[in-house]
N, C-alpha and C positions, 0 to 999 in steps of 0.2 A: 852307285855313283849319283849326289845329285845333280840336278837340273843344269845350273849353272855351270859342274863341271865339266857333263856332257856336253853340253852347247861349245865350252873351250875349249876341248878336245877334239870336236869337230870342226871347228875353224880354224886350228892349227894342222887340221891335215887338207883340209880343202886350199890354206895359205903352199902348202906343200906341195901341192898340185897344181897351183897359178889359177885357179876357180875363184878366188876370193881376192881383192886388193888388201895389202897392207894397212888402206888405209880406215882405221876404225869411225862407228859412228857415222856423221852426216853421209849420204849417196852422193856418190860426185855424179854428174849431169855432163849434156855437151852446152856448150854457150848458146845459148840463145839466138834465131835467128834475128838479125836486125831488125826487118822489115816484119817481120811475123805478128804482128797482132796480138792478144792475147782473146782466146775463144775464137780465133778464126773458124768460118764454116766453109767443110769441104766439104760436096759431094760428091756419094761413095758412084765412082766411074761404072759398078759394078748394072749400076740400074737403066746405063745409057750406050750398052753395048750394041745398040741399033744404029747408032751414032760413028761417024769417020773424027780422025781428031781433031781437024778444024771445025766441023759442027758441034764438036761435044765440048771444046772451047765456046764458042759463040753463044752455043745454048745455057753454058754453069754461068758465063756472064751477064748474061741478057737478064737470066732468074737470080743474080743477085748476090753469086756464091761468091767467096773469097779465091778458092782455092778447088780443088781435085784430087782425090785419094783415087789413084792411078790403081786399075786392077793390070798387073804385072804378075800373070802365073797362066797356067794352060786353061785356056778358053777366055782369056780375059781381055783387055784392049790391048794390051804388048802380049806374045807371045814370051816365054821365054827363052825359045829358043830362037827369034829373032830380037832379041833385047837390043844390041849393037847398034841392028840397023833403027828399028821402032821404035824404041824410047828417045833418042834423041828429037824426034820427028814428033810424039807426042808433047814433049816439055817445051819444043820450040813452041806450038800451037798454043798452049796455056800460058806462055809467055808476051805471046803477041795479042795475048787480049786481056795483057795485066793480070794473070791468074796466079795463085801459087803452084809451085807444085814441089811440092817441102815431103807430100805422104805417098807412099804407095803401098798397094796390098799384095803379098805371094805369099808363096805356098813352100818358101824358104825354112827349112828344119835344120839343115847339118852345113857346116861351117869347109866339107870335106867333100861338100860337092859339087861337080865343076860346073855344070850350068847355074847353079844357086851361087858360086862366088863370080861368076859373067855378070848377073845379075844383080848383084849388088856393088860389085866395081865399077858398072854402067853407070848404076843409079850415086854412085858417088860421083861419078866424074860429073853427072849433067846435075846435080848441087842438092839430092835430095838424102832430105835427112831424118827421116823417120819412117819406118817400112815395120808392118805388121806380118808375123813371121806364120808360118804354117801350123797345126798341131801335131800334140805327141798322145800317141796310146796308152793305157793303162795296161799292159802285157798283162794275158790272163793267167800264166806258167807263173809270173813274178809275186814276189810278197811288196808289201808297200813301200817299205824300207828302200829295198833292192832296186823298184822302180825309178822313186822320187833320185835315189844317189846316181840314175843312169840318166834322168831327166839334166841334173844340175852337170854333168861333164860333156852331155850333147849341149847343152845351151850355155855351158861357161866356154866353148871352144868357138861357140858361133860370136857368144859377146867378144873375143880376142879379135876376129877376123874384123866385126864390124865397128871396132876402135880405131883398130889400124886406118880404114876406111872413113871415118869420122860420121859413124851412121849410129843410126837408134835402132834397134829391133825390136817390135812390141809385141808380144803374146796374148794373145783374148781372153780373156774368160768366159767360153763358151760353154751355155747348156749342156748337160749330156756328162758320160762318163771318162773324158779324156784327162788327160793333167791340166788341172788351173780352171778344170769347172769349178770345183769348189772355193777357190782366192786365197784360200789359206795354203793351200799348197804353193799356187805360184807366189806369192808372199814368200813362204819362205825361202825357196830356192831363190830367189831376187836377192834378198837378203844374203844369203850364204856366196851366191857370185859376184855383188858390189858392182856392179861395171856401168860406167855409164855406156857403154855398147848394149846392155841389152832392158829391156824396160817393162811395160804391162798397157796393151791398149784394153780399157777398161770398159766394159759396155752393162751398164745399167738395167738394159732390158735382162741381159741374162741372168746378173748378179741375181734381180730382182726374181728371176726364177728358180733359181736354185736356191737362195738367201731369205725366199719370203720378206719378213720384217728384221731378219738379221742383214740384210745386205751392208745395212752402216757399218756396224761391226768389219765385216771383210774389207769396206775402202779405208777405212782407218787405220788398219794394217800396213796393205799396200799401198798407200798414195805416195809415199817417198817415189815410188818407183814406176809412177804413170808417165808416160811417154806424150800420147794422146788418147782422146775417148771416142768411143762408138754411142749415138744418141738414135734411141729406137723404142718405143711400146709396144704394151702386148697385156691379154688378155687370157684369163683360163675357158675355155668354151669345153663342151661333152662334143665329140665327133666323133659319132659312130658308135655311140657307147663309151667313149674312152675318151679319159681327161687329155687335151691339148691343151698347150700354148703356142697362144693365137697371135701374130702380131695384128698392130691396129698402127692409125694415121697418128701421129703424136698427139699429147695430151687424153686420148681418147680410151685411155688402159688406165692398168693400176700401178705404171712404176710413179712413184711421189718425185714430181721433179723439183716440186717445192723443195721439199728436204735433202733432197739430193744436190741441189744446187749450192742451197744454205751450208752444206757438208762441206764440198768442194771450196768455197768461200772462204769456212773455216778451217779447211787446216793449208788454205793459200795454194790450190794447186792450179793452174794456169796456162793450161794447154791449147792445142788445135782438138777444132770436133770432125769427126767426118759422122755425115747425117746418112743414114741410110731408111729405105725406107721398102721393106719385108713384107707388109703385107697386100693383099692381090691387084697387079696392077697389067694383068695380061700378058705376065710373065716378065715386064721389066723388073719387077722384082725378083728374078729370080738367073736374071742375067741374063735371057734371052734376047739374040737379035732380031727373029721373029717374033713380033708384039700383036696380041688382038684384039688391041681396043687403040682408040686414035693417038698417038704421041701427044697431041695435048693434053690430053686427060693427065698425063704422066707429070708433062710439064707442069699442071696445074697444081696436082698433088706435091709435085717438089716446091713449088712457092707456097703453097699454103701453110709447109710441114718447115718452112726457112721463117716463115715470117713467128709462128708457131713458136719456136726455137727463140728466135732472138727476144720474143716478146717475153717467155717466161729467164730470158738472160738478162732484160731490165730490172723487171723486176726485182731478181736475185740481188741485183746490185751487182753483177758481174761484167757488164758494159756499162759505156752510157748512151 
């Protein structure tokens, strides 16, 4: 069978199975938020878990940030199993100091679980519309095939629930051996489930670790189907004997954000950023609410790493 007919044999059973929209060609999308900016900067909640939510409000606005990518999953600023009562109470605070709060981050996989649908009816109802979903494994019993077709019916079910909902769920491209390290995988499962329920938060730093100098190649794939982006650098250092990747302060690594940016420009993709920032910062990078170095230092690093950002987003020509 060739290529082409495989491919249409394929989407007429995945169309069979409600995995795939009808509708061929372009990605349908959800509307745009009005107010949203384009390259809004959120910082990622995950680094100011020191913080109560009216400080962690006061603190993303003081330093400049647009917005807040709400960590929403166990150990993070909302529990999830208090989502009900504390996300309300989270989003009032980023409201009341003009913040967005359009993003959040959990550990959301399956469409059929009842505190993962709590938490995304929550985050519907208090008006947020883009959430980065958990990851999936590369089962070592499974063949690749068999994986990837169990990947696309766990996440074409979760994209159903979160249309109904009117939400985005974005999946990472993380490092490492899980599904959608490599982009071309979650590319194409995107591809084969169409939905604008479910989407790809795209992070650079990884691409650029897993991708080397192919990372273009992998966003040109999938950018139809970017949600929003994770912005972070990184470094190859020997630790220990053994090659790591290192993250570093932006700018100060090898991802090319010149041409990443130039990338992005060109094929018009136009999202929110949530900024995160990984490497050692006394453990706020790593989500700790005991920090051993002074919260300034933190805070300083997050201005440095915003101003950082938006300076290489002028010049992109991606703001003004």
């Amino acid at each position: 069978m060739s290529a082409p007919l495989q491919r249409r044999e394929l989407l007429k059973g995945l169309l069979a199975t409600g995995l795939v929209s009808p509708l061929s060609g372009a990605m349908a999308s959800l509307p745009p938020l009005a107010d949203e900016k384009p390259f809004s900067v959120h910082i990622f909640s995950k680094h100011l878990h020191f913080l109560p939510y009216t400080e962690l409000a006061a603190m993303a606005s003081d330093l400049g940030f647009d917005g807040v990518d709400l960590t929403v999953r166990p150990d993070g600023h909302v529990e999830p199993a208090r989502v009900r009562e504390d996300l309300p109470k989270a989003v009032q605070a980023l409201k009341q100091r003009n913040l967005r709060a359009s993003l959040m981050t959990t550990a959301v996989v399956k469409a059929d679980d009842a505190v993962s649908r709590t938490v995304l009816e929550t985050a519907s109802q208090q008006g947020i519309r883009y959430y980065r979903t958990g990851w999936l494994p590369y089962p070592a019993n499974q063949s690749m095939p068999n994986a990837l077709k169990q990947c696309r019916q766990q996440l074409g079910e979760l994209a159903k629930l979160n249309q109904r909902l009117n939400l985005a769920g974005a999946y990472q491209n993380h490092a490492g051996t899980n599904f959608g390290s490599a982009v071309w995988d979650l590319a194409t499962v995107l591809e084969e489930i169409n939905s604008p329920g479910l989407g790809c938060q795209y992070d650079i730093r990884h691409a650029t670790v897993e991708g080397g100098t192919s990372w273009p190649t992998g966003l040109r794939m999938i950018h139809p189907h970017i949600r929003f982006i994770a912005v972070k650098d990184v470094v190859w250092e020997k630790v220990d004997g053994k090659w790591k990747a290192v993250s570093v302060p932006l700018g100060q690594g090898m991802v090319d954000f010149p041409a990443y940016f130039a990338l992005l420009k060109q094929l018009n993709v136009r999202v929110p950023i949530s900024l995160h920032l990984e490497y050692p910062l006394g453990g706020a990078d790593q989500g700790k609410r005991d920090i051993t170095i002074p919260r300034e230092k933190v805070y300083q690093a997050m201005q440095t790493d915003l101003q950082t950002l938006r300076t290489m987003l002028k010049k992109a020509g991606l703001v003004s």
